[in-house]
Structures are given as structure tokens and as C-alpha cells.
N, CA, C and O atoms as CSV, one atom per row, in Angstrom:
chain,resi,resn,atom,element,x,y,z
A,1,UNK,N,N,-21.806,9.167,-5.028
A,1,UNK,CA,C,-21.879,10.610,-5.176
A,1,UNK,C,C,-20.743,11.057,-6.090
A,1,UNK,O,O,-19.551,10.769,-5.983
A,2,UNK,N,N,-21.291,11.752,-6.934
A,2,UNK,CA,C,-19.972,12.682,-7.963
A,2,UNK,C,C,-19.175,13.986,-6.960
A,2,UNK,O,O,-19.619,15.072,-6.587
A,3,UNK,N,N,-18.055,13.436,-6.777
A,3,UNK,CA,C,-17.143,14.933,-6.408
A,3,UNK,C,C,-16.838,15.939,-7.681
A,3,UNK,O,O,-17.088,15.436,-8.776
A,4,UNK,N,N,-16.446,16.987,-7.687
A,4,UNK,CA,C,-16.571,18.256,-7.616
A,4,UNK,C,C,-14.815,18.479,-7.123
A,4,UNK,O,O,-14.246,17.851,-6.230
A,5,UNK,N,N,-14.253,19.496,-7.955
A,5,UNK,CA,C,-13.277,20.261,-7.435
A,5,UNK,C,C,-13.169,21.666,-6.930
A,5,UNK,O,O,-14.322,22.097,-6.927
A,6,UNK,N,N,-12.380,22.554,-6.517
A,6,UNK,CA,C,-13.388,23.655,-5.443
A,6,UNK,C,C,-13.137,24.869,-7.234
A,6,UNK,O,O,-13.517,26.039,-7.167
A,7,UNK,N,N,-12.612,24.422,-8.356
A,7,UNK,CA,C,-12.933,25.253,-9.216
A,7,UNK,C,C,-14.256,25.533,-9.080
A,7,UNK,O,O,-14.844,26.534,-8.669
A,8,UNK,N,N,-14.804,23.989,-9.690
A,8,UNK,CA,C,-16.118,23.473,-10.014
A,8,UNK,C,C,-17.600,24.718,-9.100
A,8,UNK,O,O,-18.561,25.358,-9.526
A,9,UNK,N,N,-17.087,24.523,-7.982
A,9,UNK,CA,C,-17.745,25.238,-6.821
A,9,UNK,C,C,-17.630,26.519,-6.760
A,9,UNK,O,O,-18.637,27.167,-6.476
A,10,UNK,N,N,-16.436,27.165,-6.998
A,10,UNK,CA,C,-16.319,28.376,-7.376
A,10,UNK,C,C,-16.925,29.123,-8.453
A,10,UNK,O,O,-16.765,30.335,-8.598
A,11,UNK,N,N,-17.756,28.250,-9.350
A,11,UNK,CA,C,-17.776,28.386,-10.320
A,11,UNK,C,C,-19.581,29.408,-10.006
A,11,UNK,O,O,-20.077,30.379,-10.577
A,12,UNK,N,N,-19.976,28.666,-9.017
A,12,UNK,CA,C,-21.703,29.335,-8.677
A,12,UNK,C,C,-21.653,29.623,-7.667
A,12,UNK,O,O,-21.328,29.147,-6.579
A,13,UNK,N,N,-22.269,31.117,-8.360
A,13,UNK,CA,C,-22.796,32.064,-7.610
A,13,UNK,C,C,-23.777,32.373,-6.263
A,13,UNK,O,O,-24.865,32.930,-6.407
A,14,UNK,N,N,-23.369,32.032,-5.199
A,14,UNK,CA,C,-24.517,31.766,-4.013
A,14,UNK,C,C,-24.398,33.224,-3.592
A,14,UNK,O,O,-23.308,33.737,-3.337
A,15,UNK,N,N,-25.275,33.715,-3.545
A,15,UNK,CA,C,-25.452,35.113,-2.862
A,15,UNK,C,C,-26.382,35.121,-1.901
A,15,UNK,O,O,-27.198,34.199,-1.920
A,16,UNK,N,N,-26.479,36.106,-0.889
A,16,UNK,CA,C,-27.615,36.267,-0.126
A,16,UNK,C,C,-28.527,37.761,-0.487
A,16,UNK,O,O,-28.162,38.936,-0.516
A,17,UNK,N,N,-29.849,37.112,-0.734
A,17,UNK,CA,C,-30.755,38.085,-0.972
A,17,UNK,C,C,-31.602,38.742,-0.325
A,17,UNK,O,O,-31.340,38.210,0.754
A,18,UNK,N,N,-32.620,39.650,-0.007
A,18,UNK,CA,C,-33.579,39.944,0.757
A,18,UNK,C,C,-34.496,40.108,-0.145
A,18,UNK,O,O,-34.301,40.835,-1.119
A,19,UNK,N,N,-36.135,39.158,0.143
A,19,UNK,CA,C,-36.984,39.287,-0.577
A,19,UNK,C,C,-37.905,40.536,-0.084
A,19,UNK,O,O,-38.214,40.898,1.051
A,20,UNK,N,N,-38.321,41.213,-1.748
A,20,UNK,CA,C,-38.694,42.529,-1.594
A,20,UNK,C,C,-40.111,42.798,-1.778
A,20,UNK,O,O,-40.813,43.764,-1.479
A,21,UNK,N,N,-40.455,41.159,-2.623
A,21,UNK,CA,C,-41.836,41.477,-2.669
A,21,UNK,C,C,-42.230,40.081,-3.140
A,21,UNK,O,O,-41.604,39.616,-4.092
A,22,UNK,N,N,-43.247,39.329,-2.548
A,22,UNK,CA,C,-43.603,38.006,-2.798
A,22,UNK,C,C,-45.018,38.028,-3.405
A,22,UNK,O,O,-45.473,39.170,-3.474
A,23,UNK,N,N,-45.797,37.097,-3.845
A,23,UNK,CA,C,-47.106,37.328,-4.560
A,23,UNK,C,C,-47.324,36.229,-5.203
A,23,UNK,O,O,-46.344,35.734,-5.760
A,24,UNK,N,N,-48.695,35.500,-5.325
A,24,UNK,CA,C,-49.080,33.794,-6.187
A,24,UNK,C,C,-48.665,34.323,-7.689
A,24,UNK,O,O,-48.704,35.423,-8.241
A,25,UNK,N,N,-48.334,33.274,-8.001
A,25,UNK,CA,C,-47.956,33.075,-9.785
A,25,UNK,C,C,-49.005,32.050,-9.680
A,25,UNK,O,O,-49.014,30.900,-9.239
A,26,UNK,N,N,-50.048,32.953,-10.318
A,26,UNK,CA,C,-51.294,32.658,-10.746
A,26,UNK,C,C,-51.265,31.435,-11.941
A,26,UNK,O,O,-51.924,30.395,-11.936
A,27,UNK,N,N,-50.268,31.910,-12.982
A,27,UNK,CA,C,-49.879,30.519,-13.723
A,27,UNK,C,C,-49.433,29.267,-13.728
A,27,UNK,O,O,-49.522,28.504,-14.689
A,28,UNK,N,N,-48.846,28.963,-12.455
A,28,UNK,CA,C,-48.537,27.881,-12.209
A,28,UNK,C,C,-48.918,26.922,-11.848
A,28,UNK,O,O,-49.713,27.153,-10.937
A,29,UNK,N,N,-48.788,25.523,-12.094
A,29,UNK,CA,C,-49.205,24.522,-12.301
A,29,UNK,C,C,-49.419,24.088,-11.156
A,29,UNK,O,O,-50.558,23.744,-10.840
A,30,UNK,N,N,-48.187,23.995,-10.129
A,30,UNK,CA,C,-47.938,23.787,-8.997
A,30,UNK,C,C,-47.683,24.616,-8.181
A,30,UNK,O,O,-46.631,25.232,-8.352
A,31,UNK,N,N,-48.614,24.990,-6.870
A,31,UNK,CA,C,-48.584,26.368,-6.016
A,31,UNK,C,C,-47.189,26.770,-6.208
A,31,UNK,O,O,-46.198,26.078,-5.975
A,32,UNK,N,N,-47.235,28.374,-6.815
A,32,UNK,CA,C,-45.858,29.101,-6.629
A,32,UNK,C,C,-45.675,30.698,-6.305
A,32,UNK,O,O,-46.228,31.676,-6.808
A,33,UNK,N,N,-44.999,30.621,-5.599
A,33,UNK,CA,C,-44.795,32.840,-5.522
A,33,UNK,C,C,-44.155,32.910,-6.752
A,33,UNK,O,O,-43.484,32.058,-7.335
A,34,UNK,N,N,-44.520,34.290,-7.131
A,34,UNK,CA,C,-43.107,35.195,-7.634
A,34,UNK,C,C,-42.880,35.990,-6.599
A,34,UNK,O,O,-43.645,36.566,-5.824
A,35,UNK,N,N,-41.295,35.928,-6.725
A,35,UNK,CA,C,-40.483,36.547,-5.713
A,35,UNK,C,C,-39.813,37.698,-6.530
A,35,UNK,O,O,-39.692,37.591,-7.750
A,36,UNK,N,N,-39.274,39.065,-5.686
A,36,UNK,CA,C,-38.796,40.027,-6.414
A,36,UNK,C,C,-37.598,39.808,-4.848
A,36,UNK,O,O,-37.927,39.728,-3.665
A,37,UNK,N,N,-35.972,39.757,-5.563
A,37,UNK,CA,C,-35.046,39.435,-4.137
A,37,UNK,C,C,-34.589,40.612,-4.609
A,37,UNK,O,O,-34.652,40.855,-5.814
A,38,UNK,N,N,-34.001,41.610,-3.605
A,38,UNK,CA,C,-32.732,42.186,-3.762
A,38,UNK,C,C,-31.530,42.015,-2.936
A,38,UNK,O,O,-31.306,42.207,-1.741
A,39,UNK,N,N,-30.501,41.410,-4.372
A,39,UNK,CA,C,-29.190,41.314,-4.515
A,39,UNK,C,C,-27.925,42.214,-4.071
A,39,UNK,O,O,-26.709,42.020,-4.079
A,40,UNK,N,N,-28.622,43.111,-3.743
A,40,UNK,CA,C,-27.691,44.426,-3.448
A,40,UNK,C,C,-26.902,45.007,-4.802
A,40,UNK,O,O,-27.571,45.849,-5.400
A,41,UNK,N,N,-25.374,44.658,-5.496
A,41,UNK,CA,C,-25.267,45.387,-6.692
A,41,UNK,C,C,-25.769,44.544,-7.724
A,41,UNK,O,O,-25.625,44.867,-8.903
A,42,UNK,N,N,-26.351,43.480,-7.386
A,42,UNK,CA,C,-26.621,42.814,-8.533
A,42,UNK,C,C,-27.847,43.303,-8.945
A,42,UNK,O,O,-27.936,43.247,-10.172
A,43,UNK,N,N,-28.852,43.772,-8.394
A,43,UNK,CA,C,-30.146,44.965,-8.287
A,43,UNK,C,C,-31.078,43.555,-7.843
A,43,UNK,O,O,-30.671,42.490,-7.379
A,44,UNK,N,N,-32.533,44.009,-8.191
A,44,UNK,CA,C,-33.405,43.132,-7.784
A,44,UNK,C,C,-34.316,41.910,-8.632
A,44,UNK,O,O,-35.498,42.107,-8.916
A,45,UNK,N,N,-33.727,40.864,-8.925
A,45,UNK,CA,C,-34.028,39.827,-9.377
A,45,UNK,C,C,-34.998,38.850,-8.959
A,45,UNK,O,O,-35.187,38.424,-7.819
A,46,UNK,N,N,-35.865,38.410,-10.530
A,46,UNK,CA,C,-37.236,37.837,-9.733
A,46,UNK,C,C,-36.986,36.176,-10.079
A,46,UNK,O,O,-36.210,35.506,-10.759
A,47,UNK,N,N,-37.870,36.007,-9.385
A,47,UNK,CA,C,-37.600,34.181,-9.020
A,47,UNK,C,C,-39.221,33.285,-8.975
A,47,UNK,O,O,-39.914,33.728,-8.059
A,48,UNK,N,N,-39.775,32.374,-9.617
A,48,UNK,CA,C,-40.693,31.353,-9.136
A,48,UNK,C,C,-40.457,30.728,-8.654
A,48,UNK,O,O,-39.531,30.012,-9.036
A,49,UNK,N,N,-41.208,30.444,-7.213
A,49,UNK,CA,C,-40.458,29.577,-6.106
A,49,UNK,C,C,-41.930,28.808,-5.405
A,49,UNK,O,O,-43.029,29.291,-5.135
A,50,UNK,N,N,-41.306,27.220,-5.244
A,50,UNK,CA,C,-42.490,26.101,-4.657
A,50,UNK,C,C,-42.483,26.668,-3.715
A,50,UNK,O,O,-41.476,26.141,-3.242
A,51,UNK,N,N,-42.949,27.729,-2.586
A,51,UNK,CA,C,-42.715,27.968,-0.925
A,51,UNK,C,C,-44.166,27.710,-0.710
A,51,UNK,O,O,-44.350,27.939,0.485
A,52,UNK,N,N,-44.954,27.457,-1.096
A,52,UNK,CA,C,-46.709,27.885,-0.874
A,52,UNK,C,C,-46.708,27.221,0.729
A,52,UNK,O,O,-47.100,27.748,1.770
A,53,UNK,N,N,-46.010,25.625,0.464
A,53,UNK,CA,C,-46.265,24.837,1.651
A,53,UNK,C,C,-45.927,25.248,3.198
A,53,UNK,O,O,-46.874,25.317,3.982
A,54,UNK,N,N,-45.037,25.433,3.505
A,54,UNK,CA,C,-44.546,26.560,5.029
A,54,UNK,C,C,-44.300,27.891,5.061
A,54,UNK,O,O,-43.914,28.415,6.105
A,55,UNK,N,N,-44.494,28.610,3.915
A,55,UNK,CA,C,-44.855,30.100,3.650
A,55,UNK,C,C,-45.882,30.886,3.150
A,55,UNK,O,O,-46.643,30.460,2.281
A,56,UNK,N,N,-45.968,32.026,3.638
A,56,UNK,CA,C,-47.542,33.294,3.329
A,56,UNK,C,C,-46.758,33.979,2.222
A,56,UNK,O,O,-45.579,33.637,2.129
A,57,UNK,N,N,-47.036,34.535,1.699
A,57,UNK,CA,C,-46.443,35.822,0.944
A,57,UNK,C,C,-45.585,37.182,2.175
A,57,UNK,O,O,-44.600,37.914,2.083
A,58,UNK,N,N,-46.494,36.960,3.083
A,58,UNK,CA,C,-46.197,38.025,4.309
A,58,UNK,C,C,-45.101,37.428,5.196
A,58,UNK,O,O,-44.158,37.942,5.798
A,59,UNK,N,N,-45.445,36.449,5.102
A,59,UNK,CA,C,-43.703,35.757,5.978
A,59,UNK,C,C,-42.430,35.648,5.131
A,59,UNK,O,O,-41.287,35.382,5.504
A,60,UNK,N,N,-42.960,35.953,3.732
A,60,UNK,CA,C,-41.846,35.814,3.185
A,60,UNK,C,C,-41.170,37.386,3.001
A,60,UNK,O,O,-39.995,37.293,2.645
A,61,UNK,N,N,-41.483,38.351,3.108
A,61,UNK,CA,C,-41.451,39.717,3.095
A,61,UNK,C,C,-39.928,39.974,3.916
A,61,UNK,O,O,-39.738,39.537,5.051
A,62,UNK,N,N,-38.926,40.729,3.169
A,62,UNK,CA,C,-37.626,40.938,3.980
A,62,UNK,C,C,-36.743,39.907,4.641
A,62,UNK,O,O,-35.585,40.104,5.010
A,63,UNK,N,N,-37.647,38.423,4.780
A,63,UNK,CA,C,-36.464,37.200,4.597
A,63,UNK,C,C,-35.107,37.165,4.094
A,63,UNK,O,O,-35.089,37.641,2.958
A,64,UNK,N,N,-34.154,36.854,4.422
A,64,UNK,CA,C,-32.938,36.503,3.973
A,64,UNK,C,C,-32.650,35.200,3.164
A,64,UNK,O,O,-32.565,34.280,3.978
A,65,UNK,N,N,-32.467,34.759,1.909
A,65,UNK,CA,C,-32.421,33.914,1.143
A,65,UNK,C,C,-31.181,33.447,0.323
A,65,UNK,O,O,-30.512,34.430,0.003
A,66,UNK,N,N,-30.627,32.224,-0.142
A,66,UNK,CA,C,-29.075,32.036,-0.397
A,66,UNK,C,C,-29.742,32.067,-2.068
A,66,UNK,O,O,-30.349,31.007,-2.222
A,67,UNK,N,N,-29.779,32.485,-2.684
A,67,UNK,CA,C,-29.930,32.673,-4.041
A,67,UNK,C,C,-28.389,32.122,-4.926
A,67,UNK,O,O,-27.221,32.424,-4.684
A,68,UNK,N,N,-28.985,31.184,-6.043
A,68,UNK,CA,C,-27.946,30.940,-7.294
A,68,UNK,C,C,-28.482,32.282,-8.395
A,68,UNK,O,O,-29.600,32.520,-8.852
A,69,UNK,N,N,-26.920,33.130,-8.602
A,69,UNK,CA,C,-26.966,34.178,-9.106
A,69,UNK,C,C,-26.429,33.868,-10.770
A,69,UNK,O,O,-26.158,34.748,-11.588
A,70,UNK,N,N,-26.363,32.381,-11.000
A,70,UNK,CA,C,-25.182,32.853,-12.669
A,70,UNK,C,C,-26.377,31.512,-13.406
A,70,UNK,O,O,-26.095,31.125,-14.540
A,71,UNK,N,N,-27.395,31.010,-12.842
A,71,UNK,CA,C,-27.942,30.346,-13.840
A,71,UNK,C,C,-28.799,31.060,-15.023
A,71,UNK,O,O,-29.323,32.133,-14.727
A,72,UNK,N,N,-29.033,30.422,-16.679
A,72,UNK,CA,C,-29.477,31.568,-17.265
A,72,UNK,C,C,-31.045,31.421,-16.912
A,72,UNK,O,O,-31.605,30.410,-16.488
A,73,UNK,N,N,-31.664,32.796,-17.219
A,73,UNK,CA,C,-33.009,33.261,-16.567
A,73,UNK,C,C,-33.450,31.986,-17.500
A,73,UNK,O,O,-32.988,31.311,-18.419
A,74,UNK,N,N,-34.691,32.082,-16.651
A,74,UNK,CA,C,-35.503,31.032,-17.284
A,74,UNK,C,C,-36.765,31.169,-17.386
A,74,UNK,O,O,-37.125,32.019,-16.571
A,75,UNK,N,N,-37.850,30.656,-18.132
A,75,UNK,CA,C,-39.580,30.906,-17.848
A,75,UNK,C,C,-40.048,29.911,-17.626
A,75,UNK,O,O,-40.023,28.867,-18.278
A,76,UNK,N,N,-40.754,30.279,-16.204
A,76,UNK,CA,C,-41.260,29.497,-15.070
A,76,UNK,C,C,-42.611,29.823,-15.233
A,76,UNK,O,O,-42.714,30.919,-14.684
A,77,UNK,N,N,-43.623,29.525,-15.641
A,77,UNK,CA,C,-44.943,29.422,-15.439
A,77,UNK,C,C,-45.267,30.991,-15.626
A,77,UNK,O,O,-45.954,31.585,-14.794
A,78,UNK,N,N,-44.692,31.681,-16.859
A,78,UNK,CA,C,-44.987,32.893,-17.252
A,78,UNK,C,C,-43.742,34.063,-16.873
A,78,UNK,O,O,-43.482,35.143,-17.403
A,79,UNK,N,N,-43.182,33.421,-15.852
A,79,UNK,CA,C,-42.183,34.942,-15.097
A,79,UNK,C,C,-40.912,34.283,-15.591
A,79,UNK,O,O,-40.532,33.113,-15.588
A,80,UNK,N,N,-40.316,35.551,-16.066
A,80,UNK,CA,C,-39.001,35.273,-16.340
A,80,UNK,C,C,-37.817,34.922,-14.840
A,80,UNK,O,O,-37.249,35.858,-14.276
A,81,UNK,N,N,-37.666,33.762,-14.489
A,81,UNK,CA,C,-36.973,33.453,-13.292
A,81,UNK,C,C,-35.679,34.009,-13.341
A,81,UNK,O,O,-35.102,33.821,-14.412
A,82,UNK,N,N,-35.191,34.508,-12.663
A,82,UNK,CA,C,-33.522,35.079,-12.851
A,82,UNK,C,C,-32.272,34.899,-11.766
A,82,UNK,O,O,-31.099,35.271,-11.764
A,83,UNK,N,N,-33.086,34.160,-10.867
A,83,UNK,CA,C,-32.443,33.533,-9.747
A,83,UNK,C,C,-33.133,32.308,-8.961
A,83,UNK,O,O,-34.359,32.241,-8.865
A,84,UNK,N,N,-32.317,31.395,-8.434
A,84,UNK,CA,C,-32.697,30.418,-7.815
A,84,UNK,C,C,-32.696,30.672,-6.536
A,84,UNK,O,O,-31.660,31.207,-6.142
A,85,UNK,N,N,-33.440,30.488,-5.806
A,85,UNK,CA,C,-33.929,30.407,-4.329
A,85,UNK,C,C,-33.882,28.986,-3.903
A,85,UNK,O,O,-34.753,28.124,-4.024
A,86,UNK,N,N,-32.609,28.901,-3.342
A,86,UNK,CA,C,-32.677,27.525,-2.307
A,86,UNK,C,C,-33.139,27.032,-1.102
A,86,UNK,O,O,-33.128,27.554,0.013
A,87,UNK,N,N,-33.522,26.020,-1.451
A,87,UNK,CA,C,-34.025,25.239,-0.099
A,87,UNK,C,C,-33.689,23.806,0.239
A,87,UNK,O,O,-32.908,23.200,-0.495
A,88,UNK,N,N,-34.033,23.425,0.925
A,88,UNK,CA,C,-34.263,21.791,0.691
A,88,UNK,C,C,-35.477,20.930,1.028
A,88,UNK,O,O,-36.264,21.507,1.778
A,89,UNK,N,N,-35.717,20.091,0.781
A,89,UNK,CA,C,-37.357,19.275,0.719
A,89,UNK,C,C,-37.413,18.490,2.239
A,89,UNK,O,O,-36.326,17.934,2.395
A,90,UNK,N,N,-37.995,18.337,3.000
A,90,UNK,CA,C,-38.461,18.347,4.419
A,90,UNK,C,C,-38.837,16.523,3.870
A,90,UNK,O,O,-38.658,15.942,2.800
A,91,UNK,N,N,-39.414,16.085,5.194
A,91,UNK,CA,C,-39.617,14.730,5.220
A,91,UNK,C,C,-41.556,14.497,4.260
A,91,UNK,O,O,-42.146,13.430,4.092
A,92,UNK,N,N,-41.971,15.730,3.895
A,92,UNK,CA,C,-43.517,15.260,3.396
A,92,UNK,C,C,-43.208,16.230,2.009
A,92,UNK,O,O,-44.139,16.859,1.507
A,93,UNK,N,N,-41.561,16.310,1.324
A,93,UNK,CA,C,-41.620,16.873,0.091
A,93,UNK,C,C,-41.802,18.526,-0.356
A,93,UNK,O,O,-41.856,18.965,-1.505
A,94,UNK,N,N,-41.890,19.412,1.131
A,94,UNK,CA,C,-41.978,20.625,0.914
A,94,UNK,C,C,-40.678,21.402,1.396
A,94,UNK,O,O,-39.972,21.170,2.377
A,95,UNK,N,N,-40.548,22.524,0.297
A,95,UNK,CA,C,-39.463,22.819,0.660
A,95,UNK,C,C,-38.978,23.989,1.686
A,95,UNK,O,O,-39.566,25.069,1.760
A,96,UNK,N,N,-38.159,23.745,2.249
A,96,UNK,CA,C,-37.885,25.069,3.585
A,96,UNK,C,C,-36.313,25.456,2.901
A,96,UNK,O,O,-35.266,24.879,2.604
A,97,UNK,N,N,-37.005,27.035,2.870
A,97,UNK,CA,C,-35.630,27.261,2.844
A,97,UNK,C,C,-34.249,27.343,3.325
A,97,UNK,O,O,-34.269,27.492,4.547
A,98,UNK,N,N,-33.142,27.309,2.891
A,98,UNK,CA,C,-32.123,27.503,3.370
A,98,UNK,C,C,-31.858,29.161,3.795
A,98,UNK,O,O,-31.913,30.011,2.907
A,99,UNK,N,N,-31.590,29.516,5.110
A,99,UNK,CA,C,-31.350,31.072,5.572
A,99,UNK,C,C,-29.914,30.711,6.007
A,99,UNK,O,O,-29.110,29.845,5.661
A,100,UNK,N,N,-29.910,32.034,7.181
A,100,UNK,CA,C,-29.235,32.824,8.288
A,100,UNK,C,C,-29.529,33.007,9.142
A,100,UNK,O,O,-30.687,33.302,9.436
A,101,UNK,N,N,-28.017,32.846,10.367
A,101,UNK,CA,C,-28.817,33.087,11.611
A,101,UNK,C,C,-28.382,34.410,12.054
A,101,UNK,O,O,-28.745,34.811,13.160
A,102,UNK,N,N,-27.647,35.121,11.307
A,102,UNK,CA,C,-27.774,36.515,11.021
A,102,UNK,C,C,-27.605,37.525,10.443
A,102,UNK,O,O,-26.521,37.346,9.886
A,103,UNK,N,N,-28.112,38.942,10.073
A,103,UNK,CA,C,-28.245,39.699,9.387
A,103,UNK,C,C,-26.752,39.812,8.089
A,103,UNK,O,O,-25.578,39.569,8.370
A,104,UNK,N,N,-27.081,40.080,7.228
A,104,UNK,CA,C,-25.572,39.364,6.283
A,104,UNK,C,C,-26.195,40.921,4.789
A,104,UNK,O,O,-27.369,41.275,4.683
A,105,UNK,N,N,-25.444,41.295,4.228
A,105,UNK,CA,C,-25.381,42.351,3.306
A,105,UNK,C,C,-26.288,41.771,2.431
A,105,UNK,O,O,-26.493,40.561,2.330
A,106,UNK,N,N,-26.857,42.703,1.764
A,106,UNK,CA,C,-27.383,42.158,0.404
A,106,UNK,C,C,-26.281,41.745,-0.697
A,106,UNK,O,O,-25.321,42.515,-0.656
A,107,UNK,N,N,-26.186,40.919,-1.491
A,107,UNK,CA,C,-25.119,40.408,-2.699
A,107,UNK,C,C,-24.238,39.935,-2.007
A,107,UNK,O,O,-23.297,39.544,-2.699
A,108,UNK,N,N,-24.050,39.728,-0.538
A,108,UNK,CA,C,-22.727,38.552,-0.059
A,108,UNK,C,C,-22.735,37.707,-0.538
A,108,UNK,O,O,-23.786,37.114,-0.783
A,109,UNK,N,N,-21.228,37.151,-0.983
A,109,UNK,CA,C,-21.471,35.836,-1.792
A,109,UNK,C,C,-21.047,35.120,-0.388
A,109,UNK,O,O,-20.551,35.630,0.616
A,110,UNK,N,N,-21.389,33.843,-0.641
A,110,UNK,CA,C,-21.055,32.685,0.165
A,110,UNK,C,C,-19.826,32.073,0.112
A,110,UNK,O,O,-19.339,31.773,-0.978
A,111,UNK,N,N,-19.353,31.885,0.981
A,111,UNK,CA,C,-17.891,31.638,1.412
A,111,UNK,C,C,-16.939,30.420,1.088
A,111,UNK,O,O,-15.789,30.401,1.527
């Protein structure tokens, strides 16, 4: 494993988001939402995200999410992505996200 110094780490942006509005990205190759999160001052930033596998669009509604806030936007299967939505990949390759086990501000960064 490569270490990292806590600059290095300091360096990205983990915020917590609340998703504001989820919906299929019809373009994508591989089942995906677009996500609309809000960041709190960072405003509301959209994201393509693999969730199809343990998420509805409706379960994903007002979720709490650890979002990477400083990568540059990117185009994801038509939507301009502007934040990363983390998770991690489960034992059959789908990903669950990473949350909270409680209520936390919009734009908190991570500690």
C-alpha cells in the first residue's frame, strides 16, 4: 500500500451532502442515477452514480452522502459530474454507500 502524508489528505475535499433529487441517466452504459446533492455553501452539485444495484431513486431522496468536492467536473454518460459520491463495492461488486449515523450540516467537511 502507498502511504500518504496528512498534507496529502488534507488536500480532498470530503463533504457531506443531502441528495435533492435522483433520476436514471438514460445514457449510460452501465445502470446510473443522476444525482442533484446539496452541499450547503457549496450550492447543489450533480453527480452520475453506479447506485441502481441497492437503490430506487426514492430511497435515495434526502440521504446523507460523503461527497469528493475538489475533483474537476467531469462527463459521465452526458451529465456534467461535479462531485463524487462515495461508496464502497460489497462482496457481488455493487456499491453501498458510505453515510451517517447522524444528522450532520450540509457542506461539513470531514474531519
Amino acid at each position: 500500500m502507498n502511504t500518504i502524508d496528512w498534507h496529502d489528505f488534507e488536500r480532498v475535499e470530503l463533504r457531506v451532502g443531502t441528495i435533492h433529487s435522483a433520476r436514471p441517466n438514460v445514457k449510460a452504459i452501465k445502470p446510473a442515477y443522476v444525482l442533484e446533492v446539496d452541499l450547503g455553501e457549496l450550492g447543489l452539485k450533480t453527480s452520475s452514480a453506479q447506485l441502481t444495484a441497492h437503490y430506487s431513486c426514492d430511497e435515495l431522496l434526502g440521504r446523507q452522502v460523503l461527497c469528493v468536492c475538489n475533483f474537476a467536473a467531469k462527463r459521465i454518460a452526458g451529465v456534467r459530474s461535479e462531485v463524487l459520491v462515495t461508496g464502497v463495492y460489497d462482496a457481488e461488486n455493487r456499491v453501498v454507500l458510505a453515510g451517517f449515523d447522524k444528522p450532520l450540516p450540509n457542506g461539513a467537511r470531514l474531519a
